[in-house]
C-alpha positions as CSV (number, residue, x, y, z in Angstrom):
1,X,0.0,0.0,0.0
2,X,1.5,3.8,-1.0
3,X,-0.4,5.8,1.4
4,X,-1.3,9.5,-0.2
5,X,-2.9,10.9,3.0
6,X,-2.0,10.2,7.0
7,X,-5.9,10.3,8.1
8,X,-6.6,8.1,5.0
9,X,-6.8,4.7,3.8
10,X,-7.0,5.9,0.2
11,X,-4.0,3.9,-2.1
12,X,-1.7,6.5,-4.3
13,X,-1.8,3.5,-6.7
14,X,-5.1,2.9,-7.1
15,X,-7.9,5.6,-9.2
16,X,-9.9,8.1,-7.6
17,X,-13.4,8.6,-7.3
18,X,-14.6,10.9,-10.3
19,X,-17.9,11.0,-9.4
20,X,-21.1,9.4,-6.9
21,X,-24.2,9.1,-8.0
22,X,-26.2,8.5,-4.3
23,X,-29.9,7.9,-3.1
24,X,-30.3,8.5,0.2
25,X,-33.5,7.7,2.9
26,X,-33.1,10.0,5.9
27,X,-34.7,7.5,9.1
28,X,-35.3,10.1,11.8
29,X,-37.2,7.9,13.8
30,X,-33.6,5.5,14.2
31,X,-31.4,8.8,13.4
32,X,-29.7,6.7,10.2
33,X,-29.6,7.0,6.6
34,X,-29.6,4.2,4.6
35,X,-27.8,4.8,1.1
36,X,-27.3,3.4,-2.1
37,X,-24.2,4.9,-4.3
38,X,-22.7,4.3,-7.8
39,X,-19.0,5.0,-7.6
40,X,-17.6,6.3,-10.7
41,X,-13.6,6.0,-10.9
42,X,-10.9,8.2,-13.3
43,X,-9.7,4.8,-15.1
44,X,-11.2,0.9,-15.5
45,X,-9.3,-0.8,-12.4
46,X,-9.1,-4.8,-11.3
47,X,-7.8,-6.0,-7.8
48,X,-8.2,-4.7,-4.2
49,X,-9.4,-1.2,-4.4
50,X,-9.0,1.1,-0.7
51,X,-12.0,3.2,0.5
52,X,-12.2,4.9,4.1
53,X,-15.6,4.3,6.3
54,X,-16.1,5.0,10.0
55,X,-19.4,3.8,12.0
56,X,-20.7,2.4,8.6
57,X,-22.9,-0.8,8.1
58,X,-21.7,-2.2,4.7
59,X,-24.2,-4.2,3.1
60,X,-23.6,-5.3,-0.8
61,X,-21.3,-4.2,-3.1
62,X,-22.7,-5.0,-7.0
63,X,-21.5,-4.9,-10.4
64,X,-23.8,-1.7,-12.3
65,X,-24.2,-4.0,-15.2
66,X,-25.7,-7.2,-13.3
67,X,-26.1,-6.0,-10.3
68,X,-24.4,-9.2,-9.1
69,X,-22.2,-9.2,-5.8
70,X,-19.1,-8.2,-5.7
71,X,-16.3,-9.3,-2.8
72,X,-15.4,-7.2,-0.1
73,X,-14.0,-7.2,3.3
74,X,-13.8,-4.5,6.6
75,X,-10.4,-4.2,8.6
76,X,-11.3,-6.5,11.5
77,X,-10.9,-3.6,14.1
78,X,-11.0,0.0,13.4
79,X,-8.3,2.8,13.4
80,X,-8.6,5.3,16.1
81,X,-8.4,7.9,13.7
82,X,-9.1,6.8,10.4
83,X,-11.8,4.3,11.4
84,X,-12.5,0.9,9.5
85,X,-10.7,0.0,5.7
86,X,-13.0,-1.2,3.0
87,X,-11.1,-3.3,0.4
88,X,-13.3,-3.7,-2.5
89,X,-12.5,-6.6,-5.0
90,X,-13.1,-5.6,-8.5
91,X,-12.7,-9.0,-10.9
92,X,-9.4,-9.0,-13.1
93,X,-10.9,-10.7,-15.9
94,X,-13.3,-7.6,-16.2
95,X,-11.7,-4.3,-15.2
96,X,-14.0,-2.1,-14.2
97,X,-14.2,1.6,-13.7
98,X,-17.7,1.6,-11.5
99,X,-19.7,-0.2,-8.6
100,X,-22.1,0.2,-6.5
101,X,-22.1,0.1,-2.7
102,X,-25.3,0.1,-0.1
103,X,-24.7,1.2,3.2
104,X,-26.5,2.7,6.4
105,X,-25.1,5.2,8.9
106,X,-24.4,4.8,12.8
107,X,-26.4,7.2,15.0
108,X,-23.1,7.7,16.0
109,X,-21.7,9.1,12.6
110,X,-19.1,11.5,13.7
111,X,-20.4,13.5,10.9
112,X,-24.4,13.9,11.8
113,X,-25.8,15.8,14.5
114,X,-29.3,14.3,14.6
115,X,-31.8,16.7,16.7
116,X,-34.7,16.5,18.7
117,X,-37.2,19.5,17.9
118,X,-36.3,20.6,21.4
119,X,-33.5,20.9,20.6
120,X,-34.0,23.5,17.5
121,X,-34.8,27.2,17.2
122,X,-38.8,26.5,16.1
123,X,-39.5,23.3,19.3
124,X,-41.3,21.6,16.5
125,X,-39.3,19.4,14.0
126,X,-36.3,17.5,14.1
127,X,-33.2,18.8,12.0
128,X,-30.1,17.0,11.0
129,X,-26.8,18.4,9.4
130,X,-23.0,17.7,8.2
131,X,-19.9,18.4,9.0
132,X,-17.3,16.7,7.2
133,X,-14.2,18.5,7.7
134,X,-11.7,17.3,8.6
135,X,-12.0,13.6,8.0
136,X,-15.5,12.7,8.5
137,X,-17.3,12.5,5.0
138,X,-16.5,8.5,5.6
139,X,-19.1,8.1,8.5
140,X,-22.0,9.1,5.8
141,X,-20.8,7.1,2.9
142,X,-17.5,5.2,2.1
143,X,-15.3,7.4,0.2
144,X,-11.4,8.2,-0.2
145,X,-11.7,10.5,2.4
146,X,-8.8,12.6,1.7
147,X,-8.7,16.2,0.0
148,X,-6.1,14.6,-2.7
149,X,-9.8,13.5,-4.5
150,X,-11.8,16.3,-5.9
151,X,-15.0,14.6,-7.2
152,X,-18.5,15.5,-8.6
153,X,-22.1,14.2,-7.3
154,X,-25.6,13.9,-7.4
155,X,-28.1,12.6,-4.8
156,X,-31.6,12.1,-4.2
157,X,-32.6,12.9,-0.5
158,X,-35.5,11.3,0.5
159,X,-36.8,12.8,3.8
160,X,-40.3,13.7,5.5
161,X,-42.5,15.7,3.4
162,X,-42.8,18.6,5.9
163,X,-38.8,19.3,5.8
164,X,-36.8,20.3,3.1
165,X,-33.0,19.9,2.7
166,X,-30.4,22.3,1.1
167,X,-27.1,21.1,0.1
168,X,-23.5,22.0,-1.4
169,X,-24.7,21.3,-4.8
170,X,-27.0,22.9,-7.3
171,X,-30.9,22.2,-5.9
172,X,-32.6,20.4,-9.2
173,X,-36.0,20.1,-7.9
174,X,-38.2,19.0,-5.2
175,X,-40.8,16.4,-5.7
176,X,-43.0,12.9,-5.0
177,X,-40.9,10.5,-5.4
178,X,-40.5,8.0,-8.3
179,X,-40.1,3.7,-7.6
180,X,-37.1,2.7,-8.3
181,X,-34.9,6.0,-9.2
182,X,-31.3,6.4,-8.9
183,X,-30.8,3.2,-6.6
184,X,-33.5,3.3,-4.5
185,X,-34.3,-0.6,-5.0
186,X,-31.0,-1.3,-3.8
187,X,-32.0,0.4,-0.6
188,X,-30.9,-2.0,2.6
189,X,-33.5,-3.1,5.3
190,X,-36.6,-2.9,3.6
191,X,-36.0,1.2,2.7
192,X,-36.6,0.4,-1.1
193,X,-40.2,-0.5,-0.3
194,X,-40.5,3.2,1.6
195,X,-39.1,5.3,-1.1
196,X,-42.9,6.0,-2.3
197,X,-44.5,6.3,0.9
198,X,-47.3,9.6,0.3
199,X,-45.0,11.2,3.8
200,X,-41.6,11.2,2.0
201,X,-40.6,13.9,-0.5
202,X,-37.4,13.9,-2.7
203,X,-35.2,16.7,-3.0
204,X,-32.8,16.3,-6.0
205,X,-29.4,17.8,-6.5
206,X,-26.2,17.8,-8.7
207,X,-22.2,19.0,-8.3
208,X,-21.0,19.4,-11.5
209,X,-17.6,20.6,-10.3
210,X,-14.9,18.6,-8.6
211,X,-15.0,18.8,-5.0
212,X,-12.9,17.6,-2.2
213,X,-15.1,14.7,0.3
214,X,-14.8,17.0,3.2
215,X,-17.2,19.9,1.0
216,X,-20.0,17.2,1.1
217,X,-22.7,18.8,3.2
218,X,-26.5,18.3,3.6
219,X,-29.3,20.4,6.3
220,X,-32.7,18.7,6.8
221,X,-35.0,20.6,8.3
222,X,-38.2,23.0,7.9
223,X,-36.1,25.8,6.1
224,X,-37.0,29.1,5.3
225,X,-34.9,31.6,3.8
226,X,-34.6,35.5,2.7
227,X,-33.2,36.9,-0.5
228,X,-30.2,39.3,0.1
229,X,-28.6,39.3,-2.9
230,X,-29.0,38.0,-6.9
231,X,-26.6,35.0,-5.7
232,X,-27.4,34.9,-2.3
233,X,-30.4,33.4,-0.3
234,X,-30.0,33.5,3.5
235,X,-31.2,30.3,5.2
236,X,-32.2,29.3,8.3
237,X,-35.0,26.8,10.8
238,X,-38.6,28.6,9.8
239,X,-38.4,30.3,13.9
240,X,-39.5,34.0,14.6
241,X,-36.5,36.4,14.1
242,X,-33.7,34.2,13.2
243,X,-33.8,34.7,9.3
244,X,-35.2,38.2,9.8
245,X,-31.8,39.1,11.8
246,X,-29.6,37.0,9.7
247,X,-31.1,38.8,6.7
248,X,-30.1,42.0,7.9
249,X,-26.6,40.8,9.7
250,X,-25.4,39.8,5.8
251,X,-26.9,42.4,3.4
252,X,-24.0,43.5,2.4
253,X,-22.9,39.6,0.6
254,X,-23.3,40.5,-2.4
255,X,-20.6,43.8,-2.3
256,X,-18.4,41.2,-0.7
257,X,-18.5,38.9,-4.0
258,X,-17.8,41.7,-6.2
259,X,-14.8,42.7,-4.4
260,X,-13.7,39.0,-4.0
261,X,-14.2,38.7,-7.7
262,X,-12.2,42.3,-8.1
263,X,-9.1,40.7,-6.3
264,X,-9.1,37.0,-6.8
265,X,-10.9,36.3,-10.2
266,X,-14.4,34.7,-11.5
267,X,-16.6,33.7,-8.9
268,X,-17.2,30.3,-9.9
269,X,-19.9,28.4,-8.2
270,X,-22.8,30.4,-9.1
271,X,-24.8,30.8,-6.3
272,X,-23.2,32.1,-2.3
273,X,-26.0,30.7,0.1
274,X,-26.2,30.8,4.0
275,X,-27.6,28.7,6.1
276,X,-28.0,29.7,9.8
277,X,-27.6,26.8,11.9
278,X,-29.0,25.9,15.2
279,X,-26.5,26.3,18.0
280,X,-25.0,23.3,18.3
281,X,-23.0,23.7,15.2
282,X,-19.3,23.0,16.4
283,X,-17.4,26.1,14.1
284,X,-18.3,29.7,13.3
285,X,-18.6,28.2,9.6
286,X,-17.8,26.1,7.1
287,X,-17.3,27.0,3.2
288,X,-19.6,24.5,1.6
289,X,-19.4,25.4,-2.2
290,X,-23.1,27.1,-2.6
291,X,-24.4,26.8,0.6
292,X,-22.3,28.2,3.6
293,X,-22.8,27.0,7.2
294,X,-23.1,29.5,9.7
295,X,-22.9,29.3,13.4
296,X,-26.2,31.8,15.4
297,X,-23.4,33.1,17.1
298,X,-22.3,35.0,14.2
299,X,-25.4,37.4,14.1
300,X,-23.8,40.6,16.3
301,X,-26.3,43.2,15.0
302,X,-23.7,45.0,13.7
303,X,-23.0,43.3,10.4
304,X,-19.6,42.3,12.7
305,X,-20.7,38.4,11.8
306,X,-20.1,39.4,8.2
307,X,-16.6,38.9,8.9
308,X,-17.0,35.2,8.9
309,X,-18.9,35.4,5.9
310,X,-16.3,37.4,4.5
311,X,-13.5,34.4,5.7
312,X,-16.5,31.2,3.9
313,X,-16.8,33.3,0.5
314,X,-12.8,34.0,0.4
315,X,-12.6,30.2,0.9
316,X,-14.3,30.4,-2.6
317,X,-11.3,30.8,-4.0
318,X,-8.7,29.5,-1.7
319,X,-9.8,25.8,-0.2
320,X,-12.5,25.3,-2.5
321,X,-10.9,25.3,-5.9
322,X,-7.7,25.1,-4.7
323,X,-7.2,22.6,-1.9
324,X,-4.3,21.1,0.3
325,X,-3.5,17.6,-0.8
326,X,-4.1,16.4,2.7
327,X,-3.9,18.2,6.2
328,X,-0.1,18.3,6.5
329,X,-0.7,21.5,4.5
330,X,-3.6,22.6,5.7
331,X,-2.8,26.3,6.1
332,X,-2.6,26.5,2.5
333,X,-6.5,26.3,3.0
334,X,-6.6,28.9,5.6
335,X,-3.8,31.2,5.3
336,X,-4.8,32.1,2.3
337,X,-8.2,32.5,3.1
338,X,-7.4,34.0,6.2
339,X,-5.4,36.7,4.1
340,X,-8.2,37.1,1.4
341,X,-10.8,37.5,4.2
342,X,-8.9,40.7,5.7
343,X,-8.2,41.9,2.0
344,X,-12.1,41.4,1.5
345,X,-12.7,43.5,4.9
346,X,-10.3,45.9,4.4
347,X,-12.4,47.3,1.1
348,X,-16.2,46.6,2.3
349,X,-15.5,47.7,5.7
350,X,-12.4,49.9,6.1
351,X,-8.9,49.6,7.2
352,X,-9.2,50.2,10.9
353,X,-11.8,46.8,10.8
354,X,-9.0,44.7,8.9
355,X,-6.4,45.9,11.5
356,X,-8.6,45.3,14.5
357,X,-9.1,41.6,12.5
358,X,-5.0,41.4,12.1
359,X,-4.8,42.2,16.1
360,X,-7.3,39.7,17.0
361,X,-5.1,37.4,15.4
362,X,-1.7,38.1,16.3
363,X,-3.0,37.3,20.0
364,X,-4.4,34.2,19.0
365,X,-1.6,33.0,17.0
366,X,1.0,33.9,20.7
367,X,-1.5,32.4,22.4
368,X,-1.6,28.8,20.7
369,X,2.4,29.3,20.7
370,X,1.6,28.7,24.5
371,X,-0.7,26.0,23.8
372,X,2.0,23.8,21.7
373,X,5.0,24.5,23.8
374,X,5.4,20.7,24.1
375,X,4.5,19.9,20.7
376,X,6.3,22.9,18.7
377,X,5.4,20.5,15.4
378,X,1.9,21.8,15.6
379,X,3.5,25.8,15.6
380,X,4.8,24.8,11.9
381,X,3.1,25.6,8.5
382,X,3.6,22.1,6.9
383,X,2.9,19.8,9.6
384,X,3.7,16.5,10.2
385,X,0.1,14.6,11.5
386,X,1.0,10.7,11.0
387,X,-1.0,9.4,13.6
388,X,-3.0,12.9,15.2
389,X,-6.1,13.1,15.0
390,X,-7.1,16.8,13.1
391,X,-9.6,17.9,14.9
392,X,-7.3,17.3,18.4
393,X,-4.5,19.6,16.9
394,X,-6.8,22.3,15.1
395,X,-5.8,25.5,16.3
396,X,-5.1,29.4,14.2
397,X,-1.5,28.7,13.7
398,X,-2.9,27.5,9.7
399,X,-4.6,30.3,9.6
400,X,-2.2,33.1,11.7
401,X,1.1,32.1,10.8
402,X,0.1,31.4,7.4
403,X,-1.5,34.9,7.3
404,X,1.9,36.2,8.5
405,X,3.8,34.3,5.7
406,X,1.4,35.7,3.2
407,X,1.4,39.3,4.2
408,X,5.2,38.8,4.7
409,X,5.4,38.0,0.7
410,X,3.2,41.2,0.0
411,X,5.5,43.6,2.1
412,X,8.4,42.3,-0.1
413,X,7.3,42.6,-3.8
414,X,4.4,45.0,-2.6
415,X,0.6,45.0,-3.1
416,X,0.2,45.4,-6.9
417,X,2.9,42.3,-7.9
418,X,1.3,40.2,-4.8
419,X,-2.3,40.7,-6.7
420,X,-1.2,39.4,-9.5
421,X,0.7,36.6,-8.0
422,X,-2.4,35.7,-6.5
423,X,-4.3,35.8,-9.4
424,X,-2.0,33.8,-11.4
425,X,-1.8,31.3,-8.5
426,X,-5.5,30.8,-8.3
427,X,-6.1,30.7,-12.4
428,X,-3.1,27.7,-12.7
429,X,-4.6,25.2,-9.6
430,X,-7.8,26.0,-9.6
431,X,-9.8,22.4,-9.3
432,X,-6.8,20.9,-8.0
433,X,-5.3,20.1,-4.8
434,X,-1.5,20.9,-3.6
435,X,0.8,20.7,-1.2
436,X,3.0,23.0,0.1
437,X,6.8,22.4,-2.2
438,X,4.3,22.9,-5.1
439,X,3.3,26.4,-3.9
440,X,7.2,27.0,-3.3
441,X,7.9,25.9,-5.9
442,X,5.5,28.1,-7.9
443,X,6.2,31.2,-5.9
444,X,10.1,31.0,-6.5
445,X,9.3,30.3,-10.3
446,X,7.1,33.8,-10.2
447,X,9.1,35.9,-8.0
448,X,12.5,34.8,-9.1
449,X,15.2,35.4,-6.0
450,X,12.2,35.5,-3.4
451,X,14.2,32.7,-1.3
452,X,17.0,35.4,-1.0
453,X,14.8,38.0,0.6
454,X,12.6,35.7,2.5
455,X,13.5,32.3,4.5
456,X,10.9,30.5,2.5
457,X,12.1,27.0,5.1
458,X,11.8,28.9,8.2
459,X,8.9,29.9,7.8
460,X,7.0,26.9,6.3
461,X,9.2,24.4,8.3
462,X,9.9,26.2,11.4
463,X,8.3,26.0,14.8
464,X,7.4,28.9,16.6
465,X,7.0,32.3,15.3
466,X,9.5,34.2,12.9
467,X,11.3,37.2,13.4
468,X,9.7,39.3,10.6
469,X,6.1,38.7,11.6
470,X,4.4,41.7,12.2
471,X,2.2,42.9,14.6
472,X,-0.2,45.6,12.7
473,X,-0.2,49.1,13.2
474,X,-3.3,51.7,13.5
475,X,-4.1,54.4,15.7
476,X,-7.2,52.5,16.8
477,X,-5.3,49.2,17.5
478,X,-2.4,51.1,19.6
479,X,-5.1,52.7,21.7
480,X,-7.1,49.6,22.5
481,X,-3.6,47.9,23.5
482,X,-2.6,51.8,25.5
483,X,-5.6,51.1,27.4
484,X,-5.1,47.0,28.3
485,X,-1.8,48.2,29.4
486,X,-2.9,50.6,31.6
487,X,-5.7,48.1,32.9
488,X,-3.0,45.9,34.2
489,X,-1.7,49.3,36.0
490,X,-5.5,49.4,38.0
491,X,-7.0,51.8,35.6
492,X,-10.1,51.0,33.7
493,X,-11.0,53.0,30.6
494,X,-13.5,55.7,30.7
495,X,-16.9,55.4,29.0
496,X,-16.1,58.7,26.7
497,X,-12.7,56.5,25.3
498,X,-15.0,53.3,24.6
499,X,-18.1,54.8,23.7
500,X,-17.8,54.1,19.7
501,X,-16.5,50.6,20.4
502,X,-18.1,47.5,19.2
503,X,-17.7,43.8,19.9
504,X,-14.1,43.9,18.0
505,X,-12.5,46.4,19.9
506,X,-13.6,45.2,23.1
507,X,-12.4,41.7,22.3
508,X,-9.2,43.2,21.4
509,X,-9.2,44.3,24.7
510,X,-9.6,41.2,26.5
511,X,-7.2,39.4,25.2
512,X,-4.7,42.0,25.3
513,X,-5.4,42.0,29.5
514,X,-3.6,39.5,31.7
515,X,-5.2,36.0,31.4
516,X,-5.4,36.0,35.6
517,X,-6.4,39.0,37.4
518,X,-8.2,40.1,40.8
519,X,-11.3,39.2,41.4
520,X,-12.1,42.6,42.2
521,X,-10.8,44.3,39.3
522,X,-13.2,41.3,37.5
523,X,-16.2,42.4,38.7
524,X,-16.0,46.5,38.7
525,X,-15.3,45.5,35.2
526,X,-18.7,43.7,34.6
527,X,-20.3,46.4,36.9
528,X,-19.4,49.2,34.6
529,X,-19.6,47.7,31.0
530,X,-22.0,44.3,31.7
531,X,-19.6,42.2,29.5
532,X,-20.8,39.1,31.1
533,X,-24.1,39.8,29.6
534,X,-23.0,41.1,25.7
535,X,-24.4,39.3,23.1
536,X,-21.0,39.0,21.7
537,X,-19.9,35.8,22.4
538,X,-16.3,36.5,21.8
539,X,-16.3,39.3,24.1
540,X,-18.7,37.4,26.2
541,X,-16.0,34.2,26.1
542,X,-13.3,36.3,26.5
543,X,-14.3,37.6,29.5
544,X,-15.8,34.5,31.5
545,X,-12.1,32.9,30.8
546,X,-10.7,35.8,32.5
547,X,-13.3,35.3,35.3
548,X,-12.9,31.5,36.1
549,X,-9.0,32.0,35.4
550,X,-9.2,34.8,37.9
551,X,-11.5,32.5,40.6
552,X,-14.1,34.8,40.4
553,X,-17.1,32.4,40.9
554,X,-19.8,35.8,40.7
555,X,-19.5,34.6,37.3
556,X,-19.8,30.8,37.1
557,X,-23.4,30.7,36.7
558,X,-23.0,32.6,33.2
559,X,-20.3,30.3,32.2
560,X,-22.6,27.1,32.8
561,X,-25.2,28.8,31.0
562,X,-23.2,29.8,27.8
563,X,-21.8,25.8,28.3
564,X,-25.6,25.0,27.5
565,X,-26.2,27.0,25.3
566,X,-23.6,27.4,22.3
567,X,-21.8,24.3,20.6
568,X,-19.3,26.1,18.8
569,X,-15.4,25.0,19.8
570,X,-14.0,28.0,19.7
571,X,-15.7,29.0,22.9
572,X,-16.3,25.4,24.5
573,X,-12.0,25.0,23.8
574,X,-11.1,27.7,26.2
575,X,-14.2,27.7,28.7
576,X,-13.6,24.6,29.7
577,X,-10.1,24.3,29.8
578,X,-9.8,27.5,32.1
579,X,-12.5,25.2,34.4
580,X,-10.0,22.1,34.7
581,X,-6.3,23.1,33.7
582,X,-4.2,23.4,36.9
583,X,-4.4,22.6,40.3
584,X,-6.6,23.4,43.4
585,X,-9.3,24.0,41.3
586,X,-12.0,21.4,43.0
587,X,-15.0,23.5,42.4
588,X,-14.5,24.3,38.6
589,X,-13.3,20.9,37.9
590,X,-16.6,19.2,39.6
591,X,-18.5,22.2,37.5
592,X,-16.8,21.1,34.0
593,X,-18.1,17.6,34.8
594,X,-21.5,18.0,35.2
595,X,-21.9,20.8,33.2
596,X,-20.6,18.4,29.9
597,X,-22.9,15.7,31.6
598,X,-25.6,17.4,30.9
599,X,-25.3,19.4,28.2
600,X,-23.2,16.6,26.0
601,X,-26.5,15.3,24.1
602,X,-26.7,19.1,22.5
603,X,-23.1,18.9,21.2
604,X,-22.3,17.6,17.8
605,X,-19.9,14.6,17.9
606,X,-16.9,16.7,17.2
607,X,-16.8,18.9,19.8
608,X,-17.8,16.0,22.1
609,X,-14.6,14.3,21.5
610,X,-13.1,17.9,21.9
611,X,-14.1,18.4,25.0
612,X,-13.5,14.5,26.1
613,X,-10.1,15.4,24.9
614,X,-9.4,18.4,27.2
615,X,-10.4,16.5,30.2
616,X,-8.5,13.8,28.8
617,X,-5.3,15.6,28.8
618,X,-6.5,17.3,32.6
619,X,-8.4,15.4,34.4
């Protein structure tokens, strides 16, 4: 076997998956789907073909022309991180370049979040949804599950008649359903016989463009949505308020694709949708071609959130059509992205909002420089993750450092050259997936003697921060970080000098204030600017990890409730490591417990094992 990816089973070898045809019957009632898929591979093949699954039920795999079986066999115990192999035998005499496998999901897919309607915005109707990144499209059908394979789909969802379903593909139609299309009579367990039933409806829908396994993504739900935009449709659970404030949070998309399309090229997937999740949704969002996830918690009021949009739609260009080859170079995702969000900010927004964005950053990136002190491999760009788990070593260093590398190449050749670098860059990979030499390689081809200017090893290879990083420069962002300073002397700032600040600056702020401070100073903090109570959760996160870090228990009744409340990682990471990292720290520790013991259920599956994982490590 030549592996091509360390979280993958997938053979170097062996062809890729050029496109899936799939037929899918969404089981609420047992929280499964149970699937029937035509594989479609780049060449005619014979012998043992690789394909990744986790938590799958394998039942047949046939021959498309006779339907007659077709030997296979599971790895007898699964990998801890890339779950169980699926050797499929396709007959030498008869090379073949397609088959067909049926299959069911696990109510414990790592990749479905299956929920009650209590546990929804509207309390009426169960919703289920995807997330596939990093390695978790094989837990909803077998797959190569590795970014290396780019590949094109179509699907017929069969779900409950009073739900609809969206999906990162092109929405064909929705309709009764038909006996015996796609490969719905190949359905396992007797589903064939309920394809027709008069409570099922099918939604149909086709990618016509290559796309990496991790960009598969499905919602089913009762949906409503708002137009914002010619190419953009906000989406969102059919509750009072929610689409009505996530229409108004992201009116200004569609400036945000023009400029895109100014800087980086054609916008090429047609339509820029948003769906608004419920909660529990483990990231702020996630740059499904067409139809964008979004996290609640990015809806500020203040078109603030837009931000993240600005980071999914920049992923239009950087991550969707061009991809890291596997997660070893993962910042080439989200370095770039990071860079093209702020670029994307900087003109819809103004400078001082980049900047403040920049600052944000910088902290973060010293900040997980703390985190990795014992593993400096995970404070490099190209990473070495042969037997990690992703999701246990995500962090901003991708997306920080390689921010820093990015902006470090623009400061050298300046602005007007880097555009066009980055243009070129995007036009000559676009629908294809790279690893980091074949950026280097390109860069030093296009900016001959860059490597004499820059150290292009350092900063790719190195641990740790470089030397000519930069820390960004503004009037604004000097002033917040004049006025943390002088909070760590015993002066707060004055309402007059914070009176035009929104949730950015005042996260700023916060994490430019010691991590630990008194309790005191804690609460006449909260008495004079309520940040306990903002409806910012990164100011609001921010500063209830300064109050448990702190010991001041005033606020550990806010801390379990935003614990209940929000699913997203980036606040369950910190909020629950300041609870159990350390020593003497009984009460929080006993608080973390039950806290996760009760609101686990209303997790998704990754940011259960997230949180496992922290107590893992501290407990």
């Amino acid at each position: 076997m030549a592996p091509l990816d360390p979280h993958s089973f997938t053979d170097s070898t062996h062809p890729l998956t050029t496109h899936v045809s799939l037929s899918l019957y969404f089981d609420f009632s047992s929280a499964t789907i149970h699937g029937a898929a035509l594989f479609t591979l780049s060449s005619p093949y014979s012998g043992q073909l690789s394909l990744d699954t986790r938590s799958l039920s394998i039942h047949q795999v046939l021959s498309p022309s006779t339907l007659s079986p077709l030997p296979f066999s599971l790895s007898p115990s699964p990998d801890p991180i890339k779950g169980i192999l699926l050797s499929v035998s396709l007959p030498n005499d008869n090379s073949l370049s397609s088959f067909i496998i049926t299959f069911s999901t696990s109510p414990c897919s790592s990749a479905l979040q299956w929920l009650s309607p209590r546990q929804t915005f509207n309390k009426k109707h169960p919703f289920v949804f995807t997330q596939c990144q990093s390695i978790h499209a094989r837990s909803i059908l077998p797959c190569q599950d590795t970014p290396a394979s780019r590949i094109c789909y179509s699907a017929l969802l069969n779900v409950p008649r009073e739900l609809s379903a969206v999906m990162s593909a092109r929405h064909v139609d929705r309709r009764l359903p038909v006996s015996g299309e796609g490969f719905s009579s190949l359905l396992p367990n007797g589903f064939n016989s309920l394809w027709c039933s008069d409570t099922r409806v099918v939604e149909e829908f086709d990618m016509s463009q290559p796309i990496p396994p991790y960009l598969f993504a499905f919602a089913v739900g009762e949906l409503g949505f708002r137009e914002v935009g010619p190419r953009t449709r906000v989406y969102s659970e059919a509750a009072e308020g929610v689409l009505e404030a996530a229409a108004k949070e992201f009116a200004g998309t569609e400036e945000m694709i023009r400029q895109g399309e100014k800087l980086f090229g054609d916008y090429e997937w047609e339509r820029f949708d948003l769906l608004v999740l419920p909660p529990s949704f483990p990231y702020g969002g996630m740059e499904n071609p067409r139809m964008v996830f979004l996290t609640p918690t990015v809806i500020k009021g203040d078109a603030s959130g837009a931000q993240v949009v600005a980071h999914e739609l920049a992923h239009s260009w950087t991550g969707n059509l061009i991809t890291n080859k596997n997660n070893d170079h993962f910042w080439l995702n989200e370095g770039f992205t990071t860079y093209a969000e702020r670029r994307i900010v900087e003109v819809v927004q103004g400078e001082d909002r980049a900047v403040l964005n920049i600052g944000i950053g910088w902290r973060g990136l010293n900040e997980e420089m703390e985190r990795f002190k014992d593993n400096l491999e995970f404070t490099k760009l190209k990473t070495n993750q042969e037997g990690v788990d992703p999701d246990a070593v995500y962090s901003q260093v991708p997306y920080e450092k390689g921010f820093q590398f990015l902006w470090r190449i623009e400061r050298q050749i300046g602005r007007p050259a880097f555009d066009e670098f980055l243009k070129k860059y995007i036009a000559t990979f676009k629908f294809k997936s790279i690893d980091t030499e074949t950026f280097l390689d390109f860069l030093k081809a296009n900016v001959p003697g860059i490597e004499k200017e820059i150290d292009l090893v350092l900063w790719t290879e190195g641990t740790g921060i470089p030397p000519d990083a930069y820390e960004p420069v503004s009037n604004l962002y000097s002033k917040i970080v004049s006025l943390a300073n002088e909070f760590k002397l015993g002066r707060m700032p004055r309402e007059d000098e914070v009176a035009d600040w929104q949730g950015q600056e005042w996260e700023l702020y916060l994490e430019n204030l010691p991590k630990s401070v008194e309790a005191s100073q804690v609460l006449a903090l909260d008495a004079r600017y309520r940040l306990s109570e903002s409806k910012d959760y990164e100011v609001k996160v921010s500063f209830l990890q300064m109050a448990i870090l702190s010991k001041c228990r005033d606020f550990y009744g806010e801390v379990e409730k935003t614990l209940k409340e929000v699913g997203r990682m980036k606040y369950l990471r910190p909020l629950y490591t300041a609870l159990v990292q350390g020593v003497g720290k009984e009460e929080e520790k006993i608080l973390a417990k039950r806290v996760f013991s009760e609101a686990r259920d209303c997790y998704h599956p990754i940011a259960q094992g997230v949180v496992e994982s922290i107590f893992s490590k501290h407990l």
